[in-house]
N, C-alpha and C positions, 0 to 999 in steps of 0.2 A: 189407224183403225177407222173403220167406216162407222158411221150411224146406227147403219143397220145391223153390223158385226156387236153394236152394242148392247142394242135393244135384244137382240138373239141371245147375248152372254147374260143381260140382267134377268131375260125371261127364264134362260137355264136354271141359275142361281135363284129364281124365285125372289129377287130385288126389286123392289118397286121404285123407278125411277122417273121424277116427275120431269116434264118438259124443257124446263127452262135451267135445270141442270144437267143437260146431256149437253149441251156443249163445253161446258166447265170440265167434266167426266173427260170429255172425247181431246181435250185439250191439253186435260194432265196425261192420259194414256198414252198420247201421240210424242206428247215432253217424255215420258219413260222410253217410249221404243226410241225415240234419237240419241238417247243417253245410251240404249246399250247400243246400238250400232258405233256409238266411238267409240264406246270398250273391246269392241268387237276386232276395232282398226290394228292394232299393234300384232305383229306377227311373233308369236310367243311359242311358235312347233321348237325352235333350241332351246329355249329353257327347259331345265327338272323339274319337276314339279317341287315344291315345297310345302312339306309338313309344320316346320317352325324357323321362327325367324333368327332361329339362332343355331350352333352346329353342335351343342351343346347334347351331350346323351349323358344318360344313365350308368353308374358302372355297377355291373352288377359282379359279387363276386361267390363261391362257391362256400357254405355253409359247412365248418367244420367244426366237431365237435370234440374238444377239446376237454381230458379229464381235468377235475381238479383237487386239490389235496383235501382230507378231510380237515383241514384246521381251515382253507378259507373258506369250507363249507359252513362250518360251526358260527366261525365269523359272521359271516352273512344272514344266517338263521337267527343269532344270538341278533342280533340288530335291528330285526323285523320289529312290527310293532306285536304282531301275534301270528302262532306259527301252530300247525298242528302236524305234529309227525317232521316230516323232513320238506313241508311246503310251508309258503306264507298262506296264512287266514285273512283273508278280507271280505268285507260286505258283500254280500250277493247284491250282484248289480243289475241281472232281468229276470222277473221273476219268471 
């Protein structure tokens, strides 16, 4: 990056950039753009792209819903700490 490329970018941005820090500025810019140019270097068109570092997925399976007897109903109800009807009662929690 030129100087003048900079003074242009800090004037867009509305940056005010004093003198004797525009080469420090123009120094680091020029260290980034050489760093992506070696990223740039390794020819990566075969690779897949990757999502995650591992091949690891999700299994997801189909929800079925499955009757159950009325004793392990009762069961279950009887066990709540409070129940109204044939549900659990609990705090309301947003009001």
């Amino acid at each position: 990056m030129l100087k003048e490329e900079l003074e242009t970018t800090a004037s867009l941005a509305r940056i005010d950039i004093k003198e004797e820090e525009k080469a420090k500025y123009l120094s680091d810019i020029n260290g980034m753009f050489d760093y992506i140019e070696i990223l740039q270097e390794p020819d990566v068109a075969s690779l897949k792209p990757t999502t995650h570092v591992t091949e690891l997925r999700n299994v997801w399976r189909e929800d079925i819903v499955k009757i159950c007897s009325k004793e392990v109903i009762d069961r279950m109800l009887n066990s709540a700490p409070s129940r109204e009807g044939t549900f659990y009662k609990i705090q309301k929690v947003i009001e």
